[in-house]
C-alpha positions in Angstrom: 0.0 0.0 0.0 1.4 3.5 -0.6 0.2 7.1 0.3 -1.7 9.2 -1.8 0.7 11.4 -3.8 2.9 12.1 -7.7 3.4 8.6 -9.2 7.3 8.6 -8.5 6.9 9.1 -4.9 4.5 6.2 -5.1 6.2 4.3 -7.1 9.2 4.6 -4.8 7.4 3.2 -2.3 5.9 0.5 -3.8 9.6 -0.7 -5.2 10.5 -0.5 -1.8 7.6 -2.7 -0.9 8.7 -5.2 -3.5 12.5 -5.3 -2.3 11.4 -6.2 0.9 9.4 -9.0 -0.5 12.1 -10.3 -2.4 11.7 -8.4 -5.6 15.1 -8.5 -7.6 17.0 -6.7 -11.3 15.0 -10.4 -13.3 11.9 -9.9 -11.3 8.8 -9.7 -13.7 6.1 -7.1 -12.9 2.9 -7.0 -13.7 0.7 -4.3 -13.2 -2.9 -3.8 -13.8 -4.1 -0.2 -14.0 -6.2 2.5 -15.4 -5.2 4.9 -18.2 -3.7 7.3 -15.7 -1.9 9.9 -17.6 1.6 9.4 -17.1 1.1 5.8 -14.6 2.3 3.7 -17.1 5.9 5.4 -17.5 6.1 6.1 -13.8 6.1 2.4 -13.2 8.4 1.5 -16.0 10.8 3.6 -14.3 11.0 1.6 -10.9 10.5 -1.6 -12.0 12.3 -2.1 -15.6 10.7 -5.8 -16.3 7.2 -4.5 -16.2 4.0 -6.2 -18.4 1.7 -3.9 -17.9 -2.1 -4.6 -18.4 -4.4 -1.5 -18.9 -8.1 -2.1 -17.2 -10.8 -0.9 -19.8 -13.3 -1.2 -17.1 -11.2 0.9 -14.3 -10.1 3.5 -17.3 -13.8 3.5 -18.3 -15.4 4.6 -14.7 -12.5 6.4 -13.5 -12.7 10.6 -13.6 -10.3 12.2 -15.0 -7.2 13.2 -12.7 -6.6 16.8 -12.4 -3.1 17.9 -11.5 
């Protein structure tokens, strides 16, 4: 779980999260996410072996983010 926040503090975190559950440099990631503008290349950033799925019906329902 990470706090509400920009997508590289939370994606910090959640690499954190993942080291201390073992997460290694040949871990593969897979994320499943909304269409969040800018989501996708946050998490690419802290984890480099990332499949990401996009959700249709989370993108679908979710408003948009205003930053």
């Amino acid at each position: 779980m990470a706090l509400m926040d920009k997508y590289p503090a939370v994606v910090e975190q959640l690499v954190s999260a993942a080291i201390d559950q073992g997460m290694g440099e040949e871990t593969e990631v897979t994320a499943v996410a909304d269409g969040g503008n800018g989501l996708r290349e946050a998490l690419e950033v802290g984890f480099p072996n990332l499949k990401f799925i996009l959700d249709h019906e989370v993108a679908l329902r979710a408003p948009l983010r205003k930053d």
